[in-house]
PQR file with spaces between the fields and no chain letter, atoms N, CA, C, O and H, PARSE charges and radii, in Angstrom:
ATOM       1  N    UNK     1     -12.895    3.760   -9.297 -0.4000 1.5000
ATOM       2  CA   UNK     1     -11.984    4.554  -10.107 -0.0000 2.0000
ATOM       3  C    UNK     1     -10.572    4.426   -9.543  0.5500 1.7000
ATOM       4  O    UNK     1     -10.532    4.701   -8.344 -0.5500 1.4000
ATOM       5  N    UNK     2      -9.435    4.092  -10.070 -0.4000 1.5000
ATOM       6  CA   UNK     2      -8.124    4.049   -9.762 -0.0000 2.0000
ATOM       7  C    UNK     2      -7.589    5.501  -10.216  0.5500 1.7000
ATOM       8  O    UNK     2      -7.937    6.108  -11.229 -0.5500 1.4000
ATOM       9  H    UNK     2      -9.468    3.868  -11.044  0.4000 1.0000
ATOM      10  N    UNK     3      -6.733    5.892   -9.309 -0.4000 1.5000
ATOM      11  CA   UNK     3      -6.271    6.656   -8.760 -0.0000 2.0000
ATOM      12  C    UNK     3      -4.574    6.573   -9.632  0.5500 1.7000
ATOM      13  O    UNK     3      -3.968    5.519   -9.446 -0.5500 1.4000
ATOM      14  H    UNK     3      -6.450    5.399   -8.486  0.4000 1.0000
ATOM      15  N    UNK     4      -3.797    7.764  -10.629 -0.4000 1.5000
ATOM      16  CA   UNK     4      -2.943    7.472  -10.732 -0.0000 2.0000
ATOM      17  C    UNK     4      -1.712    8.412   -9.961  0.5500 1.7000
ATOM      18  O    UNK     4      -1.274    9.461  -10.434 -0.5500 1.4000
ATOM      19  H    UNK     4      -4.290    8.621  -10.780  0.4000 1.0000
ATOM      20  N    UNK     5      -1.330    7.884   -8.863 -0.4000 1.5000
ATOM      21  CA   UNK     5      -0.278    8.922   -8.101 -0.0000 2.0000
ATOM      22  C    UNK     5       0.986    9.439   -8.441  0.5500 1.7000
ATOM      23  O    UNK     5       1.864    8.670   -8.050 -0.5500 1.4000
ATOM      24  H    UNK     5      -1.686    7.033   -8.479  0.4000 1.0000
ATOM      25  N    UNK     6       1.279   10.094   -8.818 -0.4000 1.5000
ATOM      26  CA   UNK     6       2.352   11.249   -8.975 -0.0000 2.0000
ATOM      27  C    UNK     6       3.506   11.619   -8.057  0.5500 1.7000
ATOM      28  O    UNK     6       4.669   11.233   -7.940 -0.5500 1.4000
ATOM      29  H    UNK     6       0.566   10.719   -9.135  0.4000 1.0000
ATOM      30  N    UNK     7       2.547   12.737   -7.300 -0.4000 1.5000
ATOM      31  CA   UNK     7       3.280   13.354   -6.167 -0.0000 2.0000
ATOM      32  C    UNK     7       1.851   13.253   -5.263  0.5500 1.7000
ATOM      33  O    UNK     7       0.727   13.140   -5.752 -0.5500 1.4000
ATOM      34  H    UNK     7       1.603   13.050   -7.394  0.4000 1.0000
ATOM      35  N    UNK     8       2.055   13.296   -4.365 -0.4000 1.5000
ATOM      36  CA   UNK     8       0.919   13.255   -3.090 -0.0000 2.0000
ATOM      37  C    UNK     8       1.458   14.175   -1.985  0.5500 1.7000
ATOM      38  O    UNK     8       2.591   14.055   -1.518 -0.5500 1.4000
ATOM      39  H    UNK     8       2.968   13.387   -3.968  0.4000 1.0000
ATOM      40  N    UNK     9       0.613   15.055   -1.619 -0.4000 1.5000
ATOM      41  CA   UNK     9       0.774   15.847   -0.473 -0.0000 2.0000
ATOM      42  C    UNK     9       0.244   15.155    1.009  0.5500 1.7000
ATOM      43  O    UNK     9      -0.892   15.453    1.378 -0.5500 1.4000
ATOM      44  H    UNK     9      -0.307   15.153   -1.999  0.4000 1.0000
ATOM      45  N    UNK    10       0.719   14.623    1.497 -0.4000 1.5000
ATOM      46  CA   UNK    10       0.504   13.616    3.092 -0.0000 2.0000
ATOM      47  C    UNK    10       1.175   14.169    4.458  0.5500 1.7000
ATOM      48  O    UNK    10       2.324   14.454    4.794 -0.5500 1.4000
ATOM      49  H    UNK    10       1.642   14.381    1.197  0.4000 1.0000
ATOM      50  N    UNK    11      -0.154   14.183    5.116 -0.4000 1.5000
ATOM      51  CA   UNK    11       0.316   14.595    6.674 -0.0000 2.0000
ATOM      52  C    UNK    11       1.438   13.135    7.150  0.5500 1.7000
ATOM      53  O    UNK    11       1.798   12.282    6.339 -0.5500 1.4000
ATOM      54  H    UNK    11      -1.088   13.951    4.843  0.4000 1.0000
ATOM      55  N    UNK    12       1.848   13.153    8.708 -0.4000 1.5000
ATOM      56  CA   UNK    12       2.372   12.177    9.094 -0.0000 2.0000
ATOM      57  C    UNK    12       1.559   10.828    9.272  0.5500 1.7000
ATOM      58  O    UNK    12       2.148    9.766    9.071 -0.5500 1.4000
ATOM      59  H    UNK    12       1.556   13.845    9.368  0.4000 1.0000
ATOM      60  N    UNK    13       0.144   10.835    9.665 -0.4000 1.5000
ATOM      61  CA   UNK    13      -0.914    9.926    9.936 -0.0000 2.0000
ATOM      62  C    UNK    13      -0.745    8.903    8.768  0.5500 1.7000
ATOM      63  O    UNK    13      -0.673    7.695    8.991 -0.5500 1.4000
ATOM      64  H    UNK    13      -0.335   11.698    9.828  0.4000 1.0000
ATOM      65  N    UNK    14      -0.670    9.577    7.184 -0.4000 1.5000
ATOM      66  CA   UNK    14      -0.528    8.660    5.848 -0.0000 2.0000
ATOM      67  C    UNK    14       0.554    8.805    5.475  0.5500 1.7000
ATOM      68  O    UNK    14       0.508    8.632    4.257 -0.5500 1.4000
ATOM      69  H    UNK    14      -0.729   10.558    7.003  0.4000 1.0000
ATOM      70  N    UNK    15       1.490    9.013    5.757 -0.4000 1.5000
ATOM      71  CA   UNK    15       3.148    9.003    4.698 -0.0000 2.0000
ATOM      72  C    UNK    15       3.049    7.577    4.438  0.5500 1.7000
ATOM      73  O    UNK    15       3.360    7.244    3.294 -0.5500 1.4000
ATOM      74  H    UNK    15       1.527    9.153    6.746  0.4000 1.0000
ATOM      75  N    UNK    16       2.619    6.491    5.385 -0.4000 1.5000
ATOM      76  CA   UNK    16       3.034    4.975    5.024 -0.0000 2.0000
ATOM      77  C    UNK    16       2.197    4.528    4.002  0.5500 1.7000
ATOM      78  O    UNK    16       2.684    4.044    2.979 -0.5500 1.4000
ATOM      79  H    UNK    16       2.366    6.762    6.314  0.4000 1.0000
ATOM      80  N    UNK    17       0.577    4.671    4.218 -0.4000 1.5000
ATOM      81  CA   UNK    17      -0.598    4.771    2.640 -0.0000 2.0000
ATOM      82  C    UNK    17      -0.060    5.308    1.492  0.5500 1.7000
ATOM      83  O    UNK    17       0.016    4.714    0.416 -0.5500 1.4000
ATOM      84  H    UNK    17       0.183    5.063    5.049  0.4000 1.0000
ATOM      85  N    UNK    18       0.376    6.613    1.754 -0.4000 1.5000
ATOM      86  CA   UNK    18       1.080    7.127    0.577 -0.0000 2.0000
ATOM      87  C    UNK    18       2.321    6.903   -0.274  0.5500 1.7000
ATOM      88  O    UNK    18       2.754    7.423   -1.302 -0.5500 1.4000
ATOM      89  H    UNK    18       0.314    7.096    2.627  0.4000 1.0000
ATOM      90  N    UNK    19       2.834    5.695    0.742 -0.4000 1.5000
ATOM      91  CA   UNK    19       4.291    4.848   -0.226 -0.0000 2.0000
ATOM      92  C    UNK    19       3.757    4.582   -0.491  0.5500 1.7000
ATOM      93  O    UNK    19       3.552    4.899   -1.663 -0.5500 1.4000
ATOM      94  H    UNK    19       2.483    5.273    1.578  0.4000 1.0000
ATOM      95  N    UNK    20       2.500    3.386    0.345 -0.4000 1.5000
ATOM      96  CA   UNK    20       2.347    2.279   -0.524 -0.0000 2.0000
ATOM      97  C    UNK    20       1.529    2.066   -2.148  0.5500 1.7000
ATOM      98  O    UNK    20       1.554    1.252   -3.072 -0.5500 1.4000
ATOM      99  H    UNK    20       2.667    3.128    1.297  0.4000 1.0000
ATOM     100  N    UNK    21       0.696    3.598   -1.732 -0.4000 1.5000
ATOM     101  CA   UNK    21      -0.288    4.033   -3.032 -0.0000 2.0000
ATOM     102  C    UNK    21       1.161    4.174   -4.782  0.5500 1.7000
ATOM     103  O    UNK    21       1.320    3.767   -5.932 -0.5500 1.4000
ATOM     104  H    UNK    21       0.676    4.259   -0.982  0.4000 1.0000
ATOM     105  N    UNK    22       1.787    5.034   -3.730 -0.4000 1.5000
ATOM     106  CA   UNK    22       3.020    4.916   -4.833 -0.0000 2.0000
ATOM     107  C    UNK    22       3.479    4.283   -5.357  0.5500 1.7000
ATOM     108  O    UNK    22       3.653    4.500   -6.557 -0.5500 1.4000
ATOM     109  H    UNK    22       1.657    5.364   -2.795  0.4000 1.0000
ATOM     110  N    UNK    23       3.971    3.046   -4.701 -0.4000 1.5000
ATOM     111  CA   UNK    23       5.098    1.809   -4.968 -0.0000 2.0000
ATOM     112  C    UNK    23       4.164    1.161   -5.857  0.5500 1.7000
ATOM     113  O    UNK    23       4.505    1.022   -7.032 -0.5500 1.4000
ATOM     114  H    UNK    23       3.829    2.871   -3.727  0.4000 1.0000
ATOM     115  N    UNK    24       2.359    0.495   -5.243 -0.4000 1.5000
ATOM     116  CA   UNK    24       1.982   -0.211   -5.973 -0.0000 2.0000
ATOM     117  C    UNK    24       1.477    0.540   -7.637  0.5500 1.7000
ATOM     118  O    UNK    24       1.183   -0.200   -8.575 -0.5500 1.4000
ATOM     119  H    UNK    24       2.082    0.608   -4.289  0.4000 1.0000
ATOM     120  N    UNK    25       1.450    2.157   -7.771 -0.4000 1.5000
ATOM     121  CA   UNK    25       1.354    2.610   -9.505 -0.0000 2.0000
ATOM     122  C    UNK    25       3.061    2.402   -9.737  0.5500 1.7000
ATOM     123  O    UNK    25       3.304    1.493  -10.530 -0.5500 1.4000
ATOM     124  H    UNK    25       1.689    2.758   -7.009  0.4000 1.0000
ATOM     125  N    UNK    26       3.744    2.793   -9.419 -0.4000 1.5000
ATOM     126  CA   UNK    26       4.987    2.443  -10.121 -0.0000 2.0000
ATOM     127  C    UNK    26       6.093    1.788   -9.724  0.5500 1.7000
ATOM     128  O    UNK    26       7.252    1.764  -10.137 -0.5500 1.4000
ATOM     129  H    UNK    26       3.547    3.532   -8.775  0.4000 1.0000
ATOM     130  N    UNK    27       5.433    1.183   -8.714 -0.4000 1.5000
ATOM     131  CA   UNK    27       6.490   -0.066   -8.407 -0.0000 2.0000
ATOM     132  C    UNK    27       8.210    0.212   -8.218  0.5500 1.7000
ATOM     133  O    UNK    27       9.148   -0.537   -8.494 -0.5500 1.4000
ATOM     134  H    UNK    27       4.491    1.202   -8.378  0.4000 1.0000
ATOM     135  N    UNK    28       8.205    1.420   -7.711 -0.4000 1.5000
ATOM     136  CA   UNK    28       9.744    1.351   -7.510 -0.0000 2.0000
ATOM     137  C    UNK    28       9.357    2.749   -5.967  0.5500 1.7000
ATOM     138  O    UNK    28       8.273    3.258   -5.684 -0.5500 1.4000
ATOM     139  H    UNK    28       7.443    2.028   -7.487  0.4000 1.0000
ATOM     140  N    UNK    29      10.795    2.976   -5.269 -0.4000 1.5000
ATOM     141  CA   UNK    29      10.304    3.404   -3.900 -0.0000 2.0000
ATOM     142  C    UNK    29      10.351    5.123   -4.664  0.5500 1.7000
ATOM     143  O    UNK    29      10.919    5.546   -5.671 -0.5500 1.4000
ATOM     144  H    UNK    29      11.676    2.562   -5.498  0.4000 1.0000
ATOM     145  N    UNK    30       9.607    5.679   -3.794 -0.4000 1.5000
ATOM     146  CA   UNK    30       9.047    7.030   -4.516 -0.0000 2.0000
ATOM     147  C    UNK    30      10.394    7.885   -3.755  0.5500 1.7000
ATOM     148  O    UNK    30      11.422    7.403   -3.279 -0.5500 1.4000
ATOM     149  H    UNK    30       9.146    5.336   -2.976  0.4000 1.0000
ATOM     150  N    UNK    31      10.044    9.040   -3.825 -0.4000 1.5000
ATOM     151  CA   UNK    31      10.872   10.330   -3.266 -0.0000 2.0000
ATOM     152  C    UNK    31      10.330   11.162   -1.923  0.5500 1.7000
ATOM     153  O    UNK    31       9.418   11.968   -2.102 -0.5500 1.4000
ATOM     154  H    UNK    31       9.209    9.432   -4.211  0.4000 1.0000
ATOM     155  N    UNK    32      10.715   11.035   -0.975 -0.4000 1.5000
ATOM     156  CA   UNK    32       9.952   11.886   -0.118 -0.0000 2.0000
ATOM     157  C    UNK    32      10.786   13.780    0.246  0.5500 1.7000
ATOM     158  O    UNK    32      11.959   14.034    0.523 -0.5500 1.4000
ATOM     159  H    UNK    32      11.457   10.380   -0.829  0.4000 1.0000
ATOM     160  N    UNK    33       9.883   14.517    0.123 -0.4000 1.5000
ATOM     161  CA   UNK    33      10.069   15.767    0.310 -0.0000 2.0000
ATOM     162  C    UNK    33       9.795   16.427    1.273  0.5500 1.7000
ATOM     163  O    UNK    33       8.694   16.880    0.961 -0.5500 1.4000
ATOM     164  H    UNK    33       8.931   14.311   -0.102  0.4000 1.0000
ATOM     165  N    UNK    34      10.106   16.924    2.549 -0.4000 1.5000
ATOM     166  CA   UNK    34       9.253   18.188    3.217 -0.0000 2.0000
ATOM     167  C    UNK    34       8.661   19.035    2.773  0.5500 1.7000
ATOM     168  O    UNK    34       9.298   19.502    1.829 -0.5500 1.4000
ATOM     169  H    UNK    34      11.000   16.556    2.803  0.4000 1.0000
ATOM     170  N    UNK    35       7.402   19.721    2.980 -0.4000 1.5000
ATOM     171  CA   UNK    35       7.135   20.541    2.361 -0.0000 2.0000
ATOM     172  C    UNK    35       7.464   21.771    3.109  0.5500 1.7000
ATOM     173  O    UNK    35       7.476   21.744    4.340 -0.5500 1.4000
ATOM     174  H    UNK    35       6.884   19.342    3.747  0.4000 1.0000
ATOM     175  N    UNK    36       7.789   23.077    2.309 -0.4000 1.5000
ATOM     176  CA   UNK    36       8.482   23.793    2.904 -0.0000 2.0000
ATOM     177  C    UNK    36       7.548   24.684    3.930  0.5500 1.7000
ATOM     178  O    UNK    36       6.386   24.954    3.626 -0.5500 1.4000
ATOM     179  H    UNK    36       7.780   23.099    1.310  0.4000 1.0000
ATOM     180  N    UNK    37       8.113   25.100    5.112 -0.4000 1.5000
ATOM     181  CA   UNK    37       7.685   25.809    6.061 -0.0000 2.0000
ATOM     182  C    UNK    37       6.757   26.990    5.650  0.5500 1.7000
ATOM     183  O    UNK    37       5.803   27.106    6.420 -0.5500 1.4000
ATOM     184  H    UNK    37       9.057   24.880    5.359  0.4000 1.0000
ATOM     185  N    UNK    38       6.786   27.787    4.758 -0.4000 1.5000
ATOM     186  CA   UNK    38       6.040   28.775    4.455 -0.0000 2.0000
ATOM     187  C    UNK    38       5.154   28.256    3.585  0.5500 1.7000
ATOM     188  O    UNK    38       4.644   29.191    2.967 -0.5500 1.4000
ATOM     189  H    UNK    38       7.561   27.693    4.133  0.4000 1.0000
ATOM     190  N    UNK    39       4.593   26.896    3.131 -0.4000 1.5000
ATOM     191  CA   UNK    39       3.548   26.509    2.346 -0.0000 2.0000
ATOM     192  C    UNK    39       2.799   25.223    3.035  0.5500 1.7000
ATOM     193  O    UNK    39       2.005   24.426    2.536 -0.5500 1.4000
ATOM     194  H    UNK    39       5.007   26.137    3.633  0.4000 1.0000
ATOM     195  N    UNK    40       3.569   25.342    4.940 -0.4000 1.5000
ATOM     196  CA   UNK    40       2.542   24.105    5.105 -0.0000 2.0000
ATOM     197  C    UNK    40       1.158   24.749    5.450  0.5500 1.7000
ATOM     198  O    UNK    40       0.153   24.147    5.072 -0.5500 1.4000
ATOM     199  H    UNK    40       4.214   25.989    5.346  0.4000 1.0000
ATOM     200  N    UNK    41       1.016   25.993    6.178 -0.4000 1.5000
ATOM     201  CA   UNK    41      -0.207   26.214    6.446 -0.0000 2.0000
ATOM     202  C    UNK    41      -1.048   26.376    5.743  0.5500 1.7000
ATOM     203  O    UNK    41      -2.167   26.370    6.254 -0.5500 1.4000
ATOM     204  H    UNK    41       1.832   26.482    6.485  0.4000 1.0000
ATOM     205  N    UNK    42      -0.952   26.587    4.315 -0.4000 1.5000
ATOM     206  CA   UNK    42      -1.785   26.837    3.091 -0.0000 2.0000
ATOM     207  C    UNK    42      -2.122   25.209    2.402  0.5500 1.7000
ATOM     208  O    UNK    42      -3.009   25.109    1.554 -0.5500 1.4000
ATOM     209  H    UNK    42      -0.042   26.591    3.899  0.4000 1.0000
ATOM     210  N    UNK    43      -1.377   24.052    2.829 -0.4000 1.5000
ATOM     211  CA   UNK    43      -1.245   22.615    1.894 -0.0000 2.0000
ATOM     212  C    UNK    43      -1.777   21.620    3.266  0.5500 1.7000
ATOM     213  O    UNK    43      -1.312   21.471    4.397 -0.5500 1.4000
ATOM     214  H    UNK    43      -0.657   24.133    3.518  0.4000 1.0000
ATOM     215  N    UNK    44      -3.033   21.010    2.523 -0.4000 1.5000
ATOM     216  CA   UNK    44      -3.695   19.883    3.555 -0.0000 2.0000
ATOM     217  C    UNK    44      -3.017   18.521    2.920  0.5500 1.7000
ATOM     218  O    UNK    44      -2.367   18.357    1.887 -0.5500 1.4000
ATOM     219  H    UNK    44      -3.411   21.130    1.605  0.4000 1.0000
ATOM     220  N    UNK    45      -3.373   17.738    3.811 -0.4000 1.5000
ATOM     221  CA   UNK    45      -2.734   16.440    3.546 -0.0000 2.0000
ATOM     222  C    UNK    45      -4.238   15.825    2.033  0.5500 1.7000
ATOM     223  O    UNK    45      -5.423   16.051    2.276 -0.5500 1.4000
ATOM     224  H    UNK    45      -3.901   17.871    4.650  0.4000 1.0000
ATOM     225  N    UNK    46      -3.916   15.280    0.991 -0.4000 1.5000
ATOM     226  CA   UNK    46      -4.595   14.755    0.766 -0.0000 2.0000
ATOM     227  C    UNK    46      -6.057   13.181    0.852  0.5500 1.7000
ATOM     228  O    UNK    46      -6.949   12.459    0.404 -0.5500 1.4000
ATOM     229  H    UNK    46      -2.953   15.096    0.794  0.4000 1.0000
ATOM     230  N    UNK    47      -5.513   13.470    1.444 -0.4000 1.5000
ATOM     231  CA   UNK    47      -6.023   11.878    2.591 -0.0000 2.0000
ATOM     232  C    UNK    47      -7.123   12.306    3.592  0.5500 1.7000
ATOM     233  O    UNK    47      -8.077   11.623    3.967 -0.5500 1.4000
ATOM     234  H    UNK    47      -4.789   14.055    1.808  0.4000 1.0000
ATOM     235  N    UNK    48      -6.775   13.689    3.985 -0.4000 1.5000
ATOM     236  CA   UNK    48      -7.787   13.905    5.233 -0.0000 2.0000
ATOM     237  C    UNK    48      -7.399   15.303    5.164  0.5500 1.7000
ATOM     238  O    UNK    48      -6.745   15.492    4.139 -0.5500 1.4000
ATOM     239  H    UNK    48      -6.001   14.244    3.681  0.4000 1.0000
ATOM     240  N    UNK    49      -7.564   16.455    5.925 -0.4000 1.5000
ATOM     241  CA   UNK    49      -7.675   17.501    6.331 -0.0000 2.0000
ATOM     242  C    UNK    49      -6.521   17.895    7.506  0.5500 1.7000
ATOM     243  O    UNK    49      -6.380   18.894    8.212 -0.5500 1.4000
ATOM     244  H    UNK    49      -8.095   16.301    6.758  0.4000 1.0000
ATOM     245  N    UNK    50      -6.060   17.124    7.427 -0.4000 1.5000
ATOM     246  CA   UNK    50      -4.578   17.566    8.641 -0.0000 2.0000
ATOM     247  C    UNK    50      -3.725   18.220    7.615  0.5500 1.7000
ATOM     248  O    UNK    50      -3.683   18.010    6.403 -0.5500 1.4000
ATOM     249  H    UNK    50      -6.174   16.312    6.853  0.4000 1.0000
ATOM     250  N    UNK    51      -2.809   19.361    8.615 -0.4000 1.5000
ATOM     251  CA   UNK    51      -1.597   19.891    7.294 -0.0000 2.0000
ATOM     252  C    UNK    51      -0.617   18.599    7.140  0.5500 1.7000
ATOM     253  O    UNK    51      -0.110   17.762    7.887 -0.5500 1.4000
ATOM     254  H    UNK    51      -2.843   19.532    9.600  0.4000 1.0000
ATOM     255  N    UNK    52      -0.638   18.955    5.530 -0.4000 1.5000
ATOM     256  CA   UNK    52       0.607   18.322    4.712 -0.0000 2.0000
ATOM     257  C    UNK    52       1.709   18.369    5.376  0.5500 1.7000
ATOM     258  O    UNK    52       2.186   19.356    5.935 -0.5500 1.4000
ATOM     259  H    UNK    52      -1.049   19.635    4.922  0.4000 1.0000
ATOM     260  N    UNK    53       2.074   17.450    5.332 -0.4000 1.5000
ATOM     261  CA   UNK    53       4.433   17.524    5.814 -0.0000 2.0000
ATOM     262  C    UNK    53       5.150   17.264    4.761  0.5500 1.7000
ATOM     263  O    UNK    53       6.097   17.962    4.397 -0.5500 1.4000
ATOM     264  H    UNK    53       1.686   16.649    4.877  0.4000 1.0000
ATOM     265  N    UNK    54       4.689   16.077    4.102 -0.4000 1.5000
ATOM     266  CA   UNK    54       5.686   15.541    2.960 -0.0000 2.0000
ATOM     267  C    UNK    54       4.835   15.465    1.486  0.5500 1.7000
ATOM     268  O    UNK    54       3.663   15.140    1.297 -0.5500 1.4000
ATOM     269  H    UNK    54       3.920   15.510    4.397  0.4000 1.0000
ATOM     270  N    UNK    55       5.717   15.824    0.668 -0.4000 1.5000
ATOM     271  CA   UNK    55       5.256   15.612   -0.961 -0.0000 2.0000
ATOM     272  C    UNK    55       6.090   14.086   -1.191  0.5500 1.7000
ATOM     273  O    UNK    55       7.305   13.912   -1.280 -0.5500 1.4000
ATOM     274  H    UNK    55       6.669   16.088    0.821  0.4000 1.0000
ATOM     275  N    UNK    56       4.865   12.957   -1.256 -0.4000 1.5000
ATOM     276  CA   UNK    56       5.599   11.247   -1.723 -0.0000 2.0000
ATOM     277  C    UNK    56       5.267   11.390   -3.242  0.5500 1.7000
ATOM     278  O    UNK    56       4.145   11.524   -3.731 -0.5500 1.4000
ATOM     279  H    UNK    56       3.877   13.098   -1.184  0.4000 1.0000
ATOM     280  N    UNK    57       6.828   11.318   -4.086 -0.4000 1.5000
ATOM     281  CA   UNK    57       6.728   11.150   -5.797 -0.0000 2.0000
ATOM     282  C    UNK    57       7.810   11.310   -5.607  0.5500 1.7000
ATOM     283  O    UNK    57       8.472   11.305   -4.569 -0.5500 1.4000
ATOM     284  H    UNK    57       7.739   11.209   -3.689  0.4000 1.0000
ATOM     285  N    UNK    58       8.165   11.538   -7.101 -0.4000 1.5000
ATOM     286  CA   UNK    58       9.592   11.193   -8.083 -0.0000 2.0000
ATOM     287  C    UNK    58       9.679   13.149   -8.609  0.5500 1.7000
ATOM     288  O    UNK    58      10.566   13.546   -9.364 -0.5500 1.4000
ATOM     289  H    UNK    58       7.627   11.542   -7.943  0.4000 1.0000
């Protein structure tokens, strides 16, 4: 099943998986976000179970 990425919530371990998941659905360089301090302890990385840092999308 392919996967169509958006926005992705990624610890530091995948920020680089998570361009690349990006770049190759839409082929142009995505947006990276911090996620904000009062919503990292509640937001896991999607990739694995570590907390989220960055939202990769547009």
């Amino acid at each position: 099943m392919e996967r169509i990425v958006d926005k992705m919530k990624c610890c530091l371990e995948h920020i680089e998986l998570a361009m690349e998941m990006y770049i190759d659905e839409h082929e142009e360089a995505p947006i990276l976000e911090l996620i904000p301090e009062e919503e990292k302890l509640s937001t896991t990385c999607e990739l694995c179970s570590e907390p989220a840092v960055y939202m990769v999308g547009n």
